[in-house]
C-alpha positions in Angstrom: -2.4 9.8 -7.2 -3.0 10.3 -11.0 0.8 9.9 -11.7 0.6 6.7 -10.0 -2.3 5.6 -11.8 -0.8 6.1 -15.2 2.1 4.2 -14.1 0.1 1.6 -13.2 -1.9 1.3 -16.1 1.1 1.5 -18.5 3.1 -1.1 -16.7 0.4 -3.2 -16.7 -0.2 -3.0 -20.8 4.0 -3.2 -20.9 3.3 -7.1 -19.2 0.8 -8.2 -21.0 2.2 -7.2 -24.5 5.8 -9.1 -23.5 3.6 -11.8 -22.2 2.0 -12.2 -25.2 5.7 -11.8 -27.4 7.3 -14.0 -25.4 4.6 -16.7 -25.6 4.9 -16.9 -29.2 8.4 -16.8 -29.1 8.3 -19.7 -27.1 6.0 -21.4 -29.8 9.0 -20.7 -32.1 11.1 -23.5 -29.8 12.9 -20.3 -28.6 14.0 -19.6 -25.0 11.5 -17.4 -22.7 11.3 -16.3 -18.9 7.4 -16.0 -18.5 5.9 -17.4 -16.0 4.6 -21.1 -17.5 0.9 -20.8 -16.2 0.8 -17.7 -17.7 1.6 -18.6 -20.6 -0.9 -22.1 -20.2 -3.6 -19.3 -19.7 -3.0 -17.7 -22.8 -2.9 -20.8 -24.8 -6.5 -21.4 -23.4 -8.0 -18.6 -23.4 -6.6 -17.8 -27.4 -3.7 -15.8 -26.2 -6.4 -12.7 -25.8 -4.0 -9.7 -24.3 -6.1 -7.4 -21.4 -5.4 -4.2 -22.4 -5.2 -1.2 -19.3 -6.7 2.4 -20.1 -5.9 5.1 -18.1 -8.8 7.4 -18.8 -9.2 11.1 -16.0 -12.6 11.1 -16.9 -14.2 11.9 -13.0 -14.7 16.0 -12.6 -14.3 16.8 -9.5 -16.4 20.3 -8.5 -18.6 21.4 -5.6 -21.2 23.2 -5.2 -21.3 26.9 -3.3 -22.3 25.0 -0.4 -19.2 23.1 -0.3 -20.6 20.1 -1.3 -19.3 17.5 -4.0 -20.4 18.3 -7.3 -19.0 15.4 -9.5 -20.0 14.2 -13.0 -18.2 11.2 -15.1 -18.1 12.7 -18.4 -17.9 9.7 -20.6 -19.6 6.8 -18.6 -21.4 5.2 -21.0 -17.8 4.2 -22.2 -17.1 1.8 -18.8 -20.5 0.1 -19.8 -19.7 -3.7 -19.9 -15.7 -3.3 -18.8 -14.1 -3.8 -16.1 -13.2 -0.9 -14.0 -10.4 -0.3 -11.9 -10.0 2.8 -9.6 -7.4 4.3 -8.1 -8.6 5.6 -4.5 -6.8 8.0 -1.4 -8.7 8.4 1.3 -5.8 10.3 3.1 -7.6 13.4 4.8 -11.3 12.9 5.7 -12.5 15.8 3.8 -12.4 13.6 0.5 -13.6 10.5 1.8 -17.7 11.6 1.1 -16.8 12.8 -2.5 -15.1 9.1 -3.4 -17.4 7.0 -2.1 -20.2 8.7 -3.8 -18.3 8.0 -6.9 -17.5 3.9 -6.0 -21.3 3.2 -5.2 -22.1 4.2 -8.9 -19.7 2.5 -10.8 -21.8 -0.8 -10.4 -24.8 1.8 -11.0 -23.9 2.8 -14.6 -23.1 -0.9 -15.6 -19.7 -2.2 -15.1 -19.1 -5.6 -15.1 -16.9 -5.8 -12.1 -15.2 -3.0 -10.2 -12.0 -3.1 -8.4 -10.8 -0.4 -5.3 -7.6 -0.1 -5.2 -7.3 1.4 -1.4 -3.5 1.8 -0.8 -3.9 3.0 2.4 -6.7 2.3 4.8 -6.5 5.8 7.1 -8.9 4.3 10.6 -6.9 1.3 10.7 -5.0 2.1 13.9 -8.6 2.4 15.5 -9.9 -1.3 15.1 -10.4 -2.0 18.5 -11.7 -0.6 22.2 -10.1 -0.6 25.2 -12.1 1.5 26.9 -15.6 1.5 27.1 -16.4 4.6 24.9 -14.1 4.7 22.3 -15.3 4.3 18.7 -13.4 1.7 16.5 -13.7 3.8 13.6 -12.1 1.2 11.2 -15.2 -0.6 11.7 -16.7 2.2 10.4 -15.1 2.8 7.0 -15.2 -0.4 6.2 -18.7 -1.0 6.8 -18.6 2.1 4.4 -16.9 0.5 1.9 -19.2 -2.8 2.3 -22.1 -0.8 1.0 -20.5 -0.7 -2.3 -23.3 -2.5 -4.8 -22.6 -5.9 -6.5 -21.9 -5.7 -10.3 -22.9 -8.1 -13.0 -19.5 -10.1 -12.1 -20.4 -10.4 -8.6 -19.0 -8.8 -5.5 -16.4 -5.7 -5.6 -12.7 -6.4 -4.8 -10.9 -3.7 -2.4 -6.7 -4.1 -2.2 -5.2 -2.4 0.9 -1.7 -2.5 1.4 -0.5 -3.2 4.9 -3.6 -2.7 6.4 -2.4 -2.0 10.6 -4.1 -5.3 12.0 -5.1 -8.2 9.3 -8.3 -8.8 11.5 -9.6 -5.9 9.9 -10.4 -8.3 6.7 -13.6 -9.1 8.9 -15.2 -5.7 9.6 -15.9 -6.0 5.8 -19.4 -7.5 4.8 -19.8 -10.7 2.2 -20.4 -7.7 0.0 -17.1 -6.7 -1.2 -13.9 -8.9 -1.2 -11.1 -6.9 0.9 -7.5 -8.0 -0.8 -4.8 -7.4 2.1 -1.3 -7.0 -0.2 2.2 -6.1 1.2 4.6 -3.6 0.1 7.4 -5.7 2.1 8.8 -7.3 -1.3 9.4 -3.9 -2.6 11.7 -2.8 0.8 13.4 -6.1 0.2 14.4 -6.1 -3.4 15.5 -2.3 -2.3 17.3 -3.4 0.8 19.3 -6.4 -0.9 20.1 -3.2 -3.7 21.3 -1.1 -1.1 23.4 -3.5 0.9 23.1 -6.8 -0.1 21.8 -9.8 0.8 21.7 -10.7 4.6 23.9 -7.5 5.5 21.4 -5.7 7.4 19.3 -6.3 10.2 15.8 -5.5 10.7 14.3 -3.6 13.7 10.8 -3.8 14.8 9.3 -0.5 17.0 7.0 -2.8 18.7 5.4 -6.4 19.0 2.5 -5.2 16.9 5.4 -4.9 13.8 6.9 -7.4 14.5 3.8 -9.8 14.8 3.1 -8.2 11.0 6.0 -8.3 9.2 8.2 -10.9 11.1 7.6 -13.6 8.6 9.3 -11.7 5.6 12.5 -11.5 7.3 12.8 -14.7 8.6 16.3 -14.7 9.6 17.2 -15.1 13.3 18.8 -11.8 14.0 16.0 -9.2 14.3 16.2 -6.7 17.2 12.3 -6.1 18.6 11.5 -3.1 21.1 8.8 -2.5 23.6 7.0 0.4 24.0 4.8 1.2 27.2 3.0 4.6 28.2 3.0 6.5 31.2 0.5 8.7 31.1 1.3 10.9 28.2 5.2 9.4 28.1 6.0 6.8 25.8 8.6 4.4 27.0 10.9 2.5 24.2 13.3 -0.3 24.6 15.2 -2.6 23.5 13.5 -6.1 24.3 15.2 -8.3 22.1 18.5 -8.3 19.9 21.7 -6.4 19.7 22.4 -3.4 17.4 26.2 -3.1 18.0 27.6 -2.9 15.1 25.3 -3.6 13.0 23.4 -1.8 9.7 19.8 -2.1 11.3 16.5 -0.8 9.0 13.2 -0.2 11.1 10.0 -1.5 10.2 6.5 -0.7 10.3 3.3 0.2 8.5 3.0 3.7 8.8 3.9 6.6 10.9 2.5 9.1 12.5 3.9 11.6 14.2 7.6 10.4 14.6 8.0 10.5 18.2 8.4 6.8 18.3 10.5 6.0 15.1 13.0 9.1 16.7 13.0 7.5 20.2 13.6 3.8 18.6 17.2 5.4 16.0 18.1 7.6 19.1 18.4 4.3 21.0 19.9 2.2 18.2 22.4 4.8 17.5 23.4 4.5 21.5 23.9 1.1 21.6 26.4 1.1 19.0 24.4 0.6 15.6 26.7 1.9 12.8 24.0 2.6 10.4 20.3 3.5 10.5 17.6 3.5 8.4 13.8 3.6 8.8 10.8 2.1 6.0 7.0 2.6 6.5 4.5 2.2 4.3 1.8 4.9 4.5 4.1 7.9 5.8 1.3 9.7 7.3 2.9 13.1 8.7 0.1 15.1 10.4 1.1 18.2 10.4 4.6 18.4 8.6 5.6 16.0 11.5 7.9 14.9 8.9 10.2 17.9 9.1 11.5 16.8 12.4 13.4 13.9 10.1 14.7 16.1 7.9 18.9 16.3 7.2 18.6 14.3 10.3 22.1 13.0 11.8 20.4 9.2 13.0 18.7 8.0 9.8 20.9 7.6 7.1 17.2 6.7 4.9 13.8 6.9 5.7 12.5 4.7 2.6 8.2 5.6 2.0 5.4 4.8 -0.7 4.0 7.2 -2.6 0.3 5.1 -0.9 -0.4 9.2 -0.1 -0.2 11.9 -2.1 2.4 14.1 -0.5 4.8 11.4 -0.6 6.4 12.3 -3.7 6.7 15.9 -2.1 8.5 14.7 0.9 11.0 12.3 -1.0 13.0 15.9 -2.4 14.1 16.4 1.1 16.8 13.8 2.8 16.9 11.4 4.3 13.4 10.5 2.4 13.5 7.5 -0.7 10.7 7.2 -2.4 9.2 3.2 -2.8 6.9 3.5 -6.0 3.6 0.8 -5.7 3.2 0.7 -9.3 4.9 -2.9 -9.5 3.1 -4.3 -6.4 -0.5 -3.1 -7.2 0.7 -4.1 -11.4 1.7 -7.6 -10.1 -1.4 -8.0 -8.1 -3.4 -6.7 -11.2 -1.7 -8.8 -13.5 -1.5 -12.0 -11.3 -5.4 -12.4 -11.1 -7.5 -9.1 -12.7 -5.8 -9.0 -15.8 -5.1 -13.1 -16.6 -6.9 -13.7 -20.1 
């Protein structure tokens, strides 16, 4: 994720210093395409620029026992600042070692702190249907809830396209979760790819397409149903016709595959004439992914780089790779980073 990170924090410096430009130039009676409340913030707040430093400061060691060993080697320096950190809790093993880091940045005297949490890993497990189970995204983020207040107030945590937006309420009134999309990003790509109305979204199941109808809000969507029979899982088409048509699937992550292959095998049978798949937070336990792979259904399987081996999976087709820096920039710049 440090790649991302630095992206991040020099796309964020890029805005603010052609904010600032393009205010003045707009003071000179000349033309400019900044956002005007932007610019009414920087006239009231003495056009003061918030600068973004990347800084890898956080050593991340063990000790023989295999447990963390971590020192922050210059943290007298985030005294007073605000501080913003880039967080994966993608495999459990790392979870421990991070949040022993985010309950001390309030420790050693931020002035607010910021999470940025692009993917939320329990939050297919928010609810029980069985007496027994254990909603473990109850868990995390009661976790994450624990994280101390800082001289600014509560800590803000951004999650993008958290599995259920209920979720916002397993958080305490200690921390302030932030649900985002990475929708906007498919769409720009999508209208790129093959313009503007000329595709067709698909949704693997009424769960998706509760979540993510309302960004396409055109009529012609096609929405499956998916049932299980015992360890069989059952997809098909409830709603809409692919024949034809250039249909994308849509969800928030992925798992193992099985019912993303099931949905393009079905798609591709009823006459689609092209597919293509987008999730989020392309999860892949154990190289499911390679089942995808120069595969003769999906024409592009579009992901995030939300987890690390994203970046890896995006040299193999049919794999695109969706950067976040712009959507977790944008977010920054449209509240964090105002002057």
């Amino acid at each position: 994720m440090e790649s991302l990170a630095m992206e991040i924090a020099d796309r964020c410096t890029l805005s603010q210093n052609l904010l600032s430009s393009s205010t003045a130039k707009t003071e000179g009676n000349e033309a400019s395409d900044v956002d005007p409340t932007h610019s009414q913030a920087l006239e009231k707040f003495g056009r003061r620029k918030r600068q973004v430093e990347f800084h890898k400061t956080i050593n991340w060691g063990s000790f023989d026992d295999g447990f963390p060993n971590i020192f922050i080697s210059d943290v007298n320096y985030m005294k007073g600042k605000d501080v913003i950190f880039l967080g994966s809790f993608h495999s459990p093993e790392i979870i421990f070692e991070q949040l022993s880091v985010l309950y001390m940045f309030p420790r050693y005297r931020a002035r607010s702190f910021h999470l940025l949490l692009p993917y939320f890993p329990t939050g297919t497990m928010e609810r029980v249907e069985n007496e027994g189970e254990i909603p473990t995204a109850k868990t995390l983020a009661s976790l994450l809830s624990h994280i101390p207040l800082t001289t600014k107030g509560p800590a803000q945590i951004t999650i993008l396209d958290i599995h259920a937006l209920q979720e916002r309420f397993y958080f305490s009134d200690n921390v302030i979760p932030r649900l985002e999309s990475a929708i906007p990003l498919l769409k720009l790509e999508l209208e790129h790819v093959f313009g503007q109305g000329n595709y067709t979204v698909a949704f693997p199941d009424d769960g998706a397409c509760k979540r993510f109808k309302s960004y396409f809000p055109q009529d012609d969507c096609i929405i499956f149903n998916k049932t299980r029979v015992g360890n069989k899982r059952n997809v098909q088409i409830k709603d809409g016709d692919p024949n034809g048509k250039t249909v994308v699937i849509v969800d928030d992550l992925v798992l193992t595959g099985g019912t993303l292959k099931e949905t393009g095998r079905i798609l591709k049978e009823n006459g689609a004439s092209s597919i293509s798949a987008y999730v989020t937070h392309a999860v892949f336990p154990k190289e499911s992914w390679k089942k995808f792979v120069d595969s003769d259904v999906f024409d592009n399987f579009w992901i995030t780089d939300s987890i690390p081996h994203s970046r890896i999976l995006c040299q193999y087709k049919p794999f695109k790779l969706l950067s976040l820096c712009d959507v977790i920039a944008n977010c920054l710049l449209g509240y964090d980073l105002l002057p």
